[in-house]
Structure formats: structure tokens, C-alpha cells
N, C-alpha and C positions, 0 to 999 in steps of 0.2 A: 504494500500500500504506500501509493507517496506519502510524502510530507504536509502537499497539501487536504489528502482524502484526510490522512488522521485531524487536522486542526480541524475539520468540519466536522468528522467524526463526533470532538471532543467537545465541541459548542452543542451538536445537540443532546448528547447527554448530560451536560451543564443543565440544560433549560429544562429537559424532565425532570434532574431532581430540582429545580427550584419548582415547577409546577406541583410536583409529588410534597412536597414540605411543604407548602402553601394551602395545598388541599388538606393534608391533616391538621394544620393547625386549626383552619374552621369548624372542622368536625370537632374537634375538641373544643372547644371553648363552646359550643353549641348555642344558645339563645343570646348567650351575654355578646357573642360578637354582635350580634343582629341589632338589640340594643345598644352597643357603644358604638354603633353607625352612625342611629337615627337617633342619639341622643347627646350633642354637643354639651360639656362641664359650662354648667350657668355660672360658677366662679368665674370661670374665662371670659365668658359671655361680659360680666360685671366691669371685670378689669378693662376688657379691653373699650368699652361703650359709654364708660362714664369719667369726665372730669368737670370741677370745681371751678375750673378757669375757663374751659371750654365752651362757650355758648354754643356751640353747634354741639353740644353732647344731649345720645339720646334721639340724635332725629331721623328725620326717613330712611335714610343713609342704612342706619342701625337696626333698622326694625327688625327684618330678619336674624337676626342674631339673638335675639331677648326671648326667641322659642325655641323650641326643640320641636323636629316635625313631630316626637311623641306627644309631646305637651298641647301640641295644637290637636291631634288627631281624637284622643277621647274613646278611642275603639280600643276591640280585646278580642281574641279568636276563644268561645266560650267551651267549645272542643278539646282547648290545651287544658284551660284553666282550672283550679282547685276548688270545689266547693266545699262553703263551710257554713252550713246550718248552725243556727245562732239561738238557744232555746234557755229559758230559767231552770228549765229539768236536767239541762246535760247539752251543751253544745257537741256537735257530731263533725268529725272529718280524718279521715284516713291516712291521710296524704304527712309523707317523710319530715315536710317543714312545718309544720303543724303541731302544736300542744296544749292540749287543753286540762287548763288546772283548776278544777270548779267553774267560776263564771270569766276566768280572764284566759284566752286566745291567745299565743304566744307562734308568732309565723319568724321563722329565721332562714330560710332560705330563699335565693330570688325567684320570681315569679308572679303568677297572675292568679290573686284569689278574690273569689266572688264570695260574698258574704250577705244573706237573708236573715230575717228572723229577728228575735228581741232576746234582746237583753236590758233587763231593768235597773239593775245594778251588776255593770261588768265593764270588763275592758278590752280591747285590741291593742294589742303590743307587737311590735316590728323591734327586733332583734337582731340583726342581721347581719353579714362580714359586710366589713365597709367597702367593698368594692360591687354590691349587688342591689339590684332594680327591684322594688315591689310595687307590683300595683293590685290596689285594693277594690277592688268591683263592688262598689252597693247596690245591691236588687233589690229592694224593700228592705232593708237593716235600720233599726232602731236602738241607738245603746245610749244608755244611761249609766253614769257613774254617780256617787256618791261622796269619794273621796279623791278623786284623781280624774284624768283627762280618760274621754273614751276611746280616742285614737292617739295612743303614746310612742310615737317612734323614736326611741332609744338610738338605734345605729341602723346605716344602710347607705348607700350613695344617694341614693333616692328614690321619692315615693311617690306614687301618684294614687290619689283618691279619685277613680271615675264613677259616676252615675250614670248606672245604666237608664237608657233612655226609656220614658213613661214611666220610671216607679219616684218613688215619695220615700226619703232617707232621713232620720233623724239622729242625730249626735248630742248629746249634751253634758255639761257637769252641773250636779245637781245639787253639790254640799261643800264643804270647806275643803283644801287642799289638804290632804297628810303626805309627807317626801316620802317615799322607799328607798330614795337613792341620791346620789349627789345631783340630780340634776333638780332644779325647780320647775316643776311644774305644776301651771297655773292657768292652764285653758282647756275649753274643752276638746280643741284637739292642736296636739302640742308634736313638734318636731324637732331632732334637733338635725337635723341636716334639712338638703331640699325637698320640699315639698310641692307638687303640684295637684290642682283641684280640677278637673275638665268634664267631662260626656254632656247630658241632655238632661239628664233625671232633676231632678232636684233635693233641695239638703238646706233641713231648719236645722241652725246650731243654737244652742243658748250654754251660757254659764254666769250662775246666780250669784260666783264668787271672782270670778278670776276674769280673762280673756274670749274670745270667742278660738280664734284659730292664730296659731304662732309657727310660726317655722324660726329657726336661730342661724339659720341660712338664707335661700333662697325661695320665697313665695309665690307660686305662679298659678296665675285662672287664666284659663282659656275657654270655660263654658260650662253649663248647668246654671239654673239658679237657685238662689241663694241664702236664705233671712238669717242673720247672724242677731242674738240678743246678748248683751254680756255686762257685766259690772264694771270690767274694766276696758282694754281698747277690744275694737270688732276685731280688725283684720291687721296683724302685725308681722314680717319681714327683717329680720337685722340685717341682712345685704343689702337684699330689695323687695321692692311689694310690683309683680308687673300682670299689667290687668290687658289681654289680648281680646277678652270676649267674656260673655255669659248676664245673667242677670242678678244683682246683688243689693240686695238691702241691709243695712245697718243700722243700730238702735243700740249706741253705746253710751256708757255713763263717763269715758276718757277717749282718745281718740276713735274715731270712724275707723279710718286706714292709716298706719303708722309703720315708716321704716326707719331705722336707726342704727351706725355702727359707729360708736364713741373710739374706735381704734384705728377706722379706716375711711379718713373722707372722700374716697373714691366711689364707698361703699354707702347703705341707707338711700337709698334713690328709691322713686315711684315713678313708673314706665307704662303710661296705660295708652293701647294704641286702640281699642273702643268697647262696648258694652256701654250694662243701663246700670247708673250705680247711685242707690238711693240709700243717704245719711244725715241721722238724727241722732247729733253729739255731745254731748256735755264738755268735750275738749275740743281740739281741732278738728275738722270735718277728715282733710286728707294733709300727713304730717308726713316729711322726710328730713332729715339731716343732712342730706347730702343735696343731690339736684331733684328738680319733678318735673317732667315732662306730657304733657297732656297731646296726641296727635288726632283723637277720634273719640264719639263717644257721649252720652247723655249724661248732666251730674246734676242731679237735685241734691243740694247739701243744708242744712242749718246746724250751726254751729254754738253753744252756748247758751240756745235757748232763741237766738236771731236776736235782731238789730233792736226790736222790741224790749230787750236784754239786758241792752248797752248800761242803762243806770243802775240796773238793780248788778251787775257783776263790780262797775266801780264804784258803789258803795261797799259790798262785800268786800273788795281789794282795798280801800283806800281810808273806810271808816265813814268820820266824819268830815275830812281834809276833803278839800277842793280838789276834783281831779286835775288841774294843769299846774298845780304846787306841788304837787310828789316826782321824787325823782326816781331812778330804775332800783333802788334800794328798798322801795315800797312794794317793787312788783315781781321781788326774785324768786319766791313761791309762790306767787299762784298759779291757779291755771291758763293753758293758751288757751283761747278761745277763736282761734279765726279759722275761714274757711278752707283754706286752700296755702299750705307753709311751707316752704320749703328753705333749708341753711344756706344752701348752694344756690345756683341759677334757677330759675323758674319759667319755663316756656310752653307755651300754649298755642298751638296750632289748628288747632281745630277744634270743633264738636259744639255741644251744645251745654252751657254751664249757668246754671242756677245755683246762687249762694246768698244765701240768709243767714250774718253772723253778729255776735256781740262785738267782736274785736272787727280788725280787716277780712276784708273777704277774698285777697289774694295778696298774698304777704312773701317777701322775701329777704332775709340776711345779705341776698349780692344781689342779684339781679333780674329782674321782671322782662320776659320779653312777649310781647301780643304778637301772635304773628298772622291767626285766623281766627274762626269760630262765634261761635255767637255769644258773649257773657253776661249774664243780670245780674247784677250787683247791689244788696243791701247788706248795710253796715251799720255799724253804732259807733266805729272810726273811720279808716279808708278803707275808701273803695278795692284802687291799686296802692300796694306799696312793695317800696326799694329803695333799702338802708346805700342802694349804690345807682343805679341807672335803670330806668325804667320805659321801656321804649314798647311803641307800639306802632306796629306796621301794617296791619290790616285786618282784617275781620269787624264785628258790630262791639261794641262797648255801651250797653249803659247801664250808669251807676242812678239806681231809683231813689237812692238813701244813704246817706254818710257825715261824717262831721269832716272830713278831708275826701273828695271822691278820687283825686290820683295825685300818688307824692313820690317822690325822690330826692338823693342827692343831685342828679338831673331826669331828668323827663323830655324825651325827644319821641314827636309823633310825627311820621311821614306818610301814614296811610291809616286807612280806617272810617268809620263811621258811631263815634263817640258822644255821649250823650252823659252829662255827670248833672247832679243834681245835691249840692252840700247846703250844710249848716252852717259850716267856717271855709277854708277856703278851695276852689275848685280844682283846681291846679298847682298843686306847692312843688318846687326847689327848696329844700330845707337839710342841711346836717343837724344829725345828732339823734338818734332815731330811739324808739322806743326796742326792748327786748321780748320777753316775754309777757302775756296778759293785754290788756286792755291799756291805752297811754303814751302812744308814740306821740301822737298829733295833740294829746293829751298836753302832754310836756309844753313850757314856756316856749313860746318863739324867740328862735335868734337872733335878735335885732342886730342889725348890720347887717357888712359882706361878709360871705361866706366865697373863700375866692372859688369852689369847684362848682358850687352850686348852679345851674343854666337848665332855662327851656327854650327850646328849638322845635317849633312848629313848620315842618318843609311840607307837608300834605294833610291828608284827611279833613274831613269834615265833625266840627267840634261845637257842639252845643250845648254851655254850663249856665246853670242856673245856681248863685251862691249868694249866701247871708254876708259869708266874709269878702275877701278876695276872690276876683274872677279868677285871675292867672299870679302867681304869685312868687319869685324868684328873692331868693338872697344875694343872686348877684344879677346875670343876664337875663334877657329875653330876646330871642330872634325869632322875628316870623317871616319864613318867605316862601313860603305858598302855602295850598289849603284854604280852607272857607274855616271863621275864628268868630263864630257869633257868643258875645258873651250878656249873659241878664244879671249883672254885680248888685252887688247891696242896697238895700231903701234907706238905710242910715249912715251917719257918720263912723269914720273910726277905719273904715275899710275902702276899698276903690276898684274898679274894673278890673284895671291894670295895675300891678304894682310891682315894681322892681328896686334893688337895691343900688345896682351897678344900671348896666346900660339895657336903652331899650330899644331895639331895631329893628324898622322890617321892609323889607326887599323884595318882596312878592306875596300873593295872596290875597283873601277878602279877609279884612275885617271891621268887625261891626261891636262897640265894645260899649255899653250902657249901665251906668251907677249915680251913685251919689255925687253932687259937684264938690262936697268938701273934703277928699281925698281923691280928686281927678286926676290919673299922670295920663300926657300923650308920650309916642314916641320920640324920642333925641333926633340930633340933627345930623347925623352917623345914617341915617335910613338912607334908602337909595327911590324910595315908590314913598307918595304922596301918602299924608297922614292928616285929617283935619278934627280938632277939640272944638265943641259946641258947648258951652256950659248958656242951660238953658235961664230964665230968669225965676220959672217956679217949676214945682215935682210936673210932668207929663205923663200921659198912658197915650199906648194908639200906635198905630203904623210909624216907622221911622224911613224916612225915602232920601235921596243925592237924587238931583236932577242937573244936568249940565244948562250953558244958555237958551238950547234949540230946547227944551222943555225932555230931553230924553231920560232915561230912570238908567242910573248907573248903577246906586244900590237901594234894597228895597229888603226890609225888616219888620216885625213886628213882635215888640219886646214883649216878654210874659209880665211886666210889672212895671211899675214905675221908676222913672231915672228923668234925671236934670244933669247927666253929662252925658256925651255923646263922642265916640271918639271913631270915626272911620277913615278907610285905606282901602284900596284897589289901585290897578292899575289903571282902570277908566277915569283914575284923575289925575290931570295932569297940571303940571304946575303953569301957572301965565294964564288961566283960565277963570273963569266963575259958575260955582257953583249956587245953589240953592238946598237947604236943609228942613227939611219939612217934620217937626217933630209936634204926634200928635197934633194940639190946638197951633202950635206955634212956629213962626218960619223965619228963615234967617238966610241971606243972601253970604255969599265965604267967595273971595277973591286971595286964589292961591298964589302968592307970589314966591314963597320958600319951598321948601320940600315940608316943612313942618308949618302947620297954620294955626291958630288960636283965637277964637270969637268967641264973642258972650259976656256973662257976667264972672268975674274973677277968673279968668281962663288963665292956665298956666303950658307950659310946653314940657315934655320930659326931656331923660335923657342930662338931666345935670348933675353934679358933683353936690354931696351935701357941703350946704352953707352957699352954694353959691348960684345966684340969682339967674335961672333959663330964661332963655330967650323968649319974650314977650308973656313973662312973668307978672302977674298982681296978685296983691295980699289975698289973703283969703277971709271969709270971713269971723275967724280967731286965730287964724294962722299967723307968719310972720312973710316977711318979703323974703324973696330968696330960697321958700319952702323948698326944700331938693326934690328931684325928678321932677319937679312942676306940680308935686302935690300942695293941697291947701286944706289947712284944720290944723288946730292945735297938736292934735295925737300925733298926727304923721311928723309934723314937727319936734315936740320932743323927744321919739324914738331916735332920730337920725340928730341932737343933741344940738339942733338948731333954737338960738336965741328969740326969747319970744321977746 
């Protein structure tokens, strides 16, 4: 034989036995390979999908990765599977992994068991080598414990609780917790590794002492529904909490859905990419430490009892002290109470979110991002908040109810359809934020600049209705585009507009109506025509711009009354005359600056405090020179201007 026959010879006998060794190894490891195909490590999944700094963490990009085709799938070949008759006379089953010790079930081998029957005081116990898959099939199963969780998985890689489709499953703990062992457990169904919940059937959990369902790993629903009752949180996750599908009610006395890992801030995320998830909280509706991402999905939440709430939680917190005199030393134990929390970034994409809370109704440690979806918002503080930037780029927003309806250390909206409705003020740029409980917006304002502080309105359509401040900044204000209709205060003390630093806008509509004794216009830094109207008494009624040829440039109708008037378009142009038609009263504006002021006590913004803007007059208790062109004593001595 050549040289060459043998090398060919030799390659394929090579390739047999790798085919021949390849082949046994499957056979040998039998089901578990078949499972460790179609079931990718959710740790992995965690690590690799989630960061703290990452605003894109968590999004479409990622979705596929936060399932497992098993997780998603919810089926079972019932041919393979173990059955285990479930009875208070003597539970029955044959099968090698399987042990039954009176009323508690002990499964330690992997596999697919199907579980029927009642149990009124008993348990299921998962025991397992850590390297092997159970999945637990409820057909009708009913178990009740008394002193311990009714599904206690001990060890396993992971678990999956399916419901078979069309049966009715009940889980619960019924009594005080007693330990057997070092681990604490305190729900009625408790894991310590991953856990996931899927099929069609459905599954009431309650526990009258403790939790509803915990995993100390990874928590994943992909389908069934759901009613969870519990003492303490409904649905909690220390990795993650990730909601793919199914239907879920909650009825908790501490959080709704809580994820949490004090070791790993990579970790604690909430990942729901849709389902219908209905929560009634006594703590936070949905809580994570880490990040939360919402991409799809129905959420009816109330939180704390709802916005209806607000005073009777900070009396509870606060005593008898005023809530805007306590500082975060007042508020380190109680409870959270807001709808929607996240440590980390908080982004919302989609879906459909109803939230009724005592505290905010979507709250963040970093950063708030709107990107779709439809939100209602009722609060007994803010609407939106973000101890960092809080940006909203498109979907519907409105806030029905709040003492602050969106706040940040900045706030930048470029898209959208936004609707806030406050008590104090509509719009805040503000440091220094509230922690836990009820009390951010609570907290003193910080008079003066705040040099990080800015809002930046480049789009969207925005329509606030506020007692305090319409739009309210510690330092900046930039508008340059978007439609900016604001309905400001009936009293003094507060103003349309108010800025601490500068006020500028460079494109867009706006229509800004308040009080005339804290009026600011924009500065003289704007590049698109600005004109202040302060009228001679309060007005109601259509507010209209009409050019010389009689044409309607802009055209308003305030929900209440206002005696300052402050509008911008780019339909005005400077070197022109206009005409102002408010309500009863009308008033002819010959724009010769980029910034115009007519009326009675008209002031211009956009100045330095102490020193006197451009076609500035006293106000009337103010002083000359009021800064940003406001007028009234309060704005005056906040900014330590001499009366």
C-alpha cells in the first residue's frame, strides 16, 4: 500500500472513532444531554444581560437569552413521566426517585413527575445532585403545609413547576414556619436554586405567615395563571424575577414582585417581556435592586394602599412633623411604598401600565428611561422619578395625580405624548432626592443652582396642569422643539416657568400661563421669538397670537385662570406685530428683540440674580432687578435679592 493509500486509510479510521465516542457519550448521559441543550445556565443568562451603567441592559437585543426554550415551552411527554398520587391515607409511587415518608414526598432524582391528589398537611421536597433537572407536573395537586413551605427544593440545578393544562392546583402554607435545617424557609413555595413556573393550568398560592413563592436564585414565569396571597412579598427572585408570559395576581402585605442581591449588583433585576400582572401591595408594587426593564405587557398595580394613601403613610412615617421638614433620617425604616422601583436603571418600553401609589409611581436610584407604552400614573408624590436623568422618548404618559408629576436631577423629553397633572410642581430638575418611603419631593427645595440640574425639551407633546411650578429647573431650561403647553399656578409664590440658571428656546411651540407675580420669560441667549403678556387682571377663555393679516399663529385654551402669558413659535418673527387675545382682553406686541415684554409689571428672563433683565419693572412686592425677570417678594428672597 502507498504512503498515500495509508494517510487516507488513517483519516478514516480517525473519524469512526470520533463518531463511535460521540455516539456513546449521548447514550450515556441519556435525558440530561437532551436537557442541557435546551436549557441554557440562567446565571449566565444574568451575567451576561445585565448592567448598572448600561442603559441598553435588558433590551430586545437580550430577550432571547432571559428563556430557556424549556422555560418557554410548558410541555412534558406524560408517557416518560413518574406518577405520584398525592393522598392523607398514604401517598403512592413506585418509581426509584421517589420516597414517601408519611405525608412528605421526597423526589431526588432528575426527571418529570406528575403529581395529583391532596394533601392537607404535607410537603414536596426536591432533593437532588446538583447537577439535575426536575420538573414537577401538577394535574389537580392540592398541598397544604402547616409548618413549612409545600414545594421545598433543597438542591437541584433546576426546577420547573408546570401546570398541566385545564386542571386547578393549589399550594399553600398554612401556619408558622418551624426550620428543619439550615436553610430559612418562609414561603409557601421556596427554592433554593432556579426555579421556573410555566404550562396553562392554573395555581392559587397563599401563605398566612411568610412569602408566596421564592426562589434564592433564578425566578422565571413563562405561563399559567396565577393568584398568589401572602403576608409577606408575593413573588421574590434574588438574581432575578423574569416574567415572559402567563397570568398573575398578587395580594401582598410587603412587596408585589421583589428581586434582590445585596452581593451582586449585576444581579436583583426584573425582566418582564409580557403577560397580565395584577398587584395589590402594602410595599412596592414591583421592586428590584438592580435594573427593571419592562418591554410588553399589562400592569394594574397599587401600591401602599394608592395615592388616596399618601397622608395617612406620612403621618405614620413622620408623626406629627410636617412632611417637607424631615430629613432621610426620619425615613430609614419605613416602608417603600411606590409602584414601580428599581436601584439600577429603569426602562420601559412598552405595554400597558396602570399605577396607583402612596409614594412614586415609577421610581429610580439612576435612571428612568420612557421609551414606549402607555403609562397612568397616580401618586401621592411623583409621578416619574430619577435621583439621576430621567428621559422620555416616546410612548403616552399621563400622570392623573401627584405632588411632583416628573423629576430628576435632569429631565430630557424628545418624544412622546405626556400629560402631568400636580399639586407642586410639574416638571422638576432638582438634587438631593428622597431614599426610601414616602419624601423625596417631600424634602425642602434647593434654593439656588444646582450646576447638573437641566431640562431639555427637543420633542413631544406636553401638557401640565400645576398648583406649583409649571416646569421647574435648578439650573437650565432648553426648549427646542415639541408643542410645551403649560396651565401654572392661580396664586403667588410659584410661576409657569421657572429657572434658576438660564432659560432658552430655539424651536418649538410654547404656550406657558400662570400667575403674573412670579412670571419669568425666556433670556436673551434664545434663538426663536419669545413674547410675556402680563395681563392687567386674572383671565379664563381661549388664549390666541394672530399676526397683522389677522392669521392665528397660536391658538390655546387654558384649563384655568392666568394673568401671565408667555408664548414662542417659530410663526413669530421678530420686526413684526402681533396681536394677543386673552380671554376678555387684547393686547397689540411689536416684536423688535428676540425676547418681548408687554403688560403690566412685565419682566424678561434669563438674568443673573441681583441683576436687573432686560425691560424689567418692579413687581408688585417685589424689588427691581427681580432675577430671571420674576416678580413677588418670595421669588425675590429665595435668590437673596434686596427688597
Amino acid at each position: 500500500m502507498s504512503c498515500r493509500s495509508k494517510k487516507i486509510l488513517s483519516l478514516i479510521i480517525g473519524a469512526m472513532l470520533v463518531v463511535s465516542f460521540a455516539g456513546c457519550n449521548s447514550a450515556n448521559t441519556g435525558t440530561a444531554t437532551a436537557d442541557s441543550v435546551s436549557t441554557v445556565s440562567t446565571k449566565d443568562e444574568a451575567a451576561a444581560s445585565t448592567s448598572k451603567n448600561n442603559t441598553n441592559a435588558n433590551q430586545d437585543d437580550s430577550s432571547d437569552e432571559m428563556f430557556t426554550k424549556r422555560d418557554l415551552a410548558g410541555t412534558y411527554d406524560e408517557a416518560e413521566a413518574v406518577t405520584v398520587s398525592l393522598s392523607d391515607s398514604g401517598s403512592k409511587c413506585s418509581a426509584d426517585g421517589v420516597k414517601i415518608s408519611g405525608s412528605t414526598v421526597t423526589i431526588s432524582k432528575e426527571g418529570v413527575y406528575v403529581l395529583s391528589g391532596t394533601l392537607s398537611d404535607g410537603q414536596i421536597v426536591v432533593d437532588a445532585d446538583k447537577q439535575d433537572k426536575i420538573q414537577l407536573v401538577l394535574k389537580g395537586a392540592n398541598i397544604s403545609c402547616k409548618s413549612s413551605a409545600a414545594v421545598y427544593v433543597k438542591q437541584a440545578d433546576k426546577v420547573f413547576i408546570t401546570l398541566k393544562d385545564g386542571t386547578k392546583n393549589t399550594l399553600a402554607a398554612t401556619g408558622e414556619f418551624k426550620q428543619t435545617d439550615d436553610n430559612n424557609v418562609d414561603a409557601a413555595v421556596f427554592s433554593k436554586e432556579d426555579l421556573t413556573l410555566n404550562g396553562k393550568g392554573s395555581l392559587s398560592i397563599s401563605s398566612k405567615n411568610g412569602q408566596g413563592v421564592v426562589s434564592k436564585d433564578d425566578l422565571v414565569i413563562t405561563g399559567g395563571s396565577y393568584s398568589v396571597t401572602s403576608a409577606g412579598q408575593g413573588v421574590s427572585g434574588k438574581d432575578s424575577v423574569r416574567i415572559a408570559d402567563g397570568n398573575i395576581t398578587v395580594n401582598s402585605q410587603k412587596d408585589g414582585i421583589h428581586s434582590e442581591n445585596t452581593e451582586d449588583t449585576d444581579k436583583g433585576f426584573v425582566y418582564i417581556k409580557g403577560g397580565k400582572i395584577k398587584i395589590t401591595a402594602q410595599g412596592d408594587g414591583i421592586s428590584a435592586s438592580g435594573t427593571l426593564t419592562a418591554l410588553d405587557g399589562t400592569f394594574n398595580i397599587t401600591a401602599g394602599g394608592g395615592s388616596s394613601n399618601a397622608e395617612k403613610v406620612k403621618t405614620e412615617m413622620f408623626g406629627d412633623k410636617q412632611a417637607n421638614t424631615n430629613t432621610n433620617e426620619n425615613t430609614q425604616d419605613t416602608t417603600s411604598v411606590k409602584g414601580i422601583k428599581a436601584g439600577a436603571n429603569l426602562t420601559i418600553q412598552g405595554g400597558k401600565i396602570n399605577v396607583d401609589s402612596a409614594d412614586d409611581s415609577v421610581h429610580s436610584n439612576a435612571n428612568v428611561y420612557v421609551k414606549g407604552g402607555s403609562l397612568t400614573l397616580a401618586t401621592g408624590d411623583d409621578g416619574i422619578h430619577a435621583d439621576e436623568t430621567t428621559e422620555i422618548s416616546g410612548g403616552t404618559v399621563n400622570v392623573t395625580e401627584s405632588y411632583e408629576g416628573i423629576e430628576g436631577l435632569k429631565v430630557k423629553i424628545s418624544g412622546g405624548n405626556i400629560t402631568v397633572k400636580s399639586s407642586d410642581d410639574g416638571i422638576n430638575a432638582a438634587g438631593g432626592n428622597d431614599q426610601s418611603g414616602v419624601g423625596g419631593s417631600m424634602q425642602p427645595d434647593n434654593f439656588g443652582v444646582t450646576e447638573d440640574c437641566e431640562i431639555n425639551i427637543s420633542g413631544g407633546v406636553i401638557t401640565v396642569d400645576a398648583e406649583g411650578d409649571g416646569i421647574d429647573s435648578n439650573n437650565s431650561i432648553t426648549v427646542s422643539g415639541g408643542e410645551l403647553y403649560i396651565n401654572g399656578p392661580t396664586k403667588g409664590g410659584n410661576g409657569a416657568i421657572d429657572s434658576d440658571g438660564s432659560a432658552v428656546v430655539t424651536g418649538g411651540v410654547v404656550v406657558a400661563v400662570g400667575t403674573k407675580e412670579m412670571a419669568e420669560n425666556f433670556g436673551d441667549d434664545s434663538s426663536q421669538c419669545a413674547i410675556m403678556y402680563n395681563t392687567s387682571e386674572a383671565v379664563s377663555g381661549e388664549l390666541t397670537v394672530k399676526d397683522s393679516s389677522g392669521n392665528t399663529v397660536i391658538s390655546y385654551t387654558p384649563t384655568k385662570e392666568y394673568s401671565s402669558v408667555v408664548v414662542s413659535s417659530a410663526d413669530i418673527k421678530q420686526g413684526s406685530t402681533y396681536t394677543i387675545n386673552a380671554g376678555s382682553l387684547s393686547q397689540q406686541v411689536e416684536v423688535n428683540d428676540i425676547i418681548t415684554a408687554v403688560g403690566e409689571a412685565a419682566g424678561n428672563g434669563g438674568g443673573n440674580p441681583g441683576v436687573a433683565p432686560k425691560g424689567g419693572a418692579p413687581g408688585e412686592n417685589g424689588a427691581n432687578g427681580a432675577p430671571n425677570g420674576s416678580l413677588g417678594e418670595n421669588k425675590a428672597q429665595n435668590n437673596n435679592t434686596t427688597l
